[in-house]
N, C-alpha and C positions, 0 to 999 in steps of 0.2 A: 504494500500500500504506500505509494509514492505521492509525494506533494505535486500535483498540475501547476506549473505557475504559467499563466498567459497574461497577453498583451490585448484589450480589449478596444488602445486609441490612445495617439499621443498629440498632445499640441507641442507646434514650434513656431517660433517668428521664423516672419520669408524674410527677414534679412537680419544678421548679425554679426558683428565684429568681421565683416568678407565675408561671411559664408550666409547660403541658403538652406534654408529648410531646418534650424537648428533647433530638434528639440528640446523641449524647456517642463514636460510634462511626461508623464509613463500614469495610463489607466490602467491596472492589473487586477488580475483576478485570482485565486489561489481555489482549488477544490481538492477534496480526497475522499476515493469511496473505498469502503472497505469490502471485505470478501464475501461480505452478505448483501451489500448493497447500499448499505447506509454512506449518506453524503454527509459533509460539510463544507460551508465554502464560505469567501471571504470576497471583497471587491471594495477599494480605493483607488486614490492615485495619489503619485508623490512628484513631488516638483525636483527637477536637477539644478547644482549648478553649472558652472560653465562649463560651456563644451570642451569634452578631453583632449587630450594630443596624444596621439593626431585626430584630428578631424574626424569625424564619418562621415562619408555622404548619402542622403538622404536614400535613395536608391540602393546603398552596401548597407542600409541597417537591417539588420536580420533580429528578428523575433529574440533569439538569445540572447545576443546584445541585449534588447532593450528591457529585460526582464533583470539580468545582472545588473544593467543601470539602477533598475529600480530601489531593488536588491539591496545594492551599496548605499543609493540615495539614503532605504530608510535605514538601515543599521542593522548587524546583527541581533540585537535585542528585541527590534521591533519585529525582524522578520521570523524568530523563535515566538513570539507572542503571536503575532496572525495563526502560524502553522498547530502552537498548543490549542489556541481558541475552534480551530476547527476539531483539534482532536477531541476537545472538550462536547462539540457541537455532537459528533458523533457515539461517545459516550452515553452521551443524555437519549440517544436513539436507541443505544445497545440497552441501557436500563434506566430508564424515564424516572423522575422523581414525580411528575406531574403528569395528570390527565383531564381530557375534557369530554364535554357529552352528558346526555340527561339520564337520571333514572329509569324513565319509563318510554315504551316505543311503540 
C-alpha cells in the first residue's frame, strides 16, 4: 500500500526573471487504498519559491518533478503529516469509532 502522490494543476507567471511559464504553484493530491479497498486521501497546494537552477522549461516538467517540488516546498514534517492523516482516515474505515443511521426502517 503505497502513497499516490499526483499533480492535479499548477499556476505560473508567463513571464519571470527571463523565463516563461515559471511555476509559482503545485495543486497535489495524495491517496492510499489498502488491500481491502479502503481509501484515504488528501488534496492542497503549496506555493514554491524561486525557480531552481537550472531552469525547467515549461514543456521538460514532468509530473515527478512537480510533485518532488511540492514535496520539498512543504517539508518533510508536513508531508509525514498528510501521508499519517490518511492513514489515520483509513483506520477509522478499518474500525469506525462512529456511526450513523436510524433505528427503525
Amino acid at each position: 500500500m503505497a502513497f499516490n502522490w499526483s499533480v492535479t494543476a499548477m499556476d505560473y507567471n508567463l513571464s519571470q526573471d527571463g523565463h516563461t511559464n515559471v511555476v509559482n504553484t503545485v495543486h497535489w493530491s495524495c491517496s492510499k487504498t489498502d488491500d481491502n479497498g479502503n481509501t484515504g486521501s488528501a488534496y492542497s497546494s503549496v506555493a514554491l519559491g524561486p525557480p531552481g537552477t537550472p531552469f525547467v522549461e515549461w514543456a521538460d516538467i514532468t509530473e515527478t518533478m512537480a510533485v518532488d517540488w511540492a514535496k520539498a516546498a512543504m517539508g518533510a514534517e508536513e508531508v509525514a503529516a498528510v501521508e499519517a492523516n490518511i492513514d489515520a482516515q483509513i483506520e477509522a474505515l478499518v474500525n469506525p469509532t462512529t456511526g450513523e443511521g436510524v433505528p427503525w426502517t
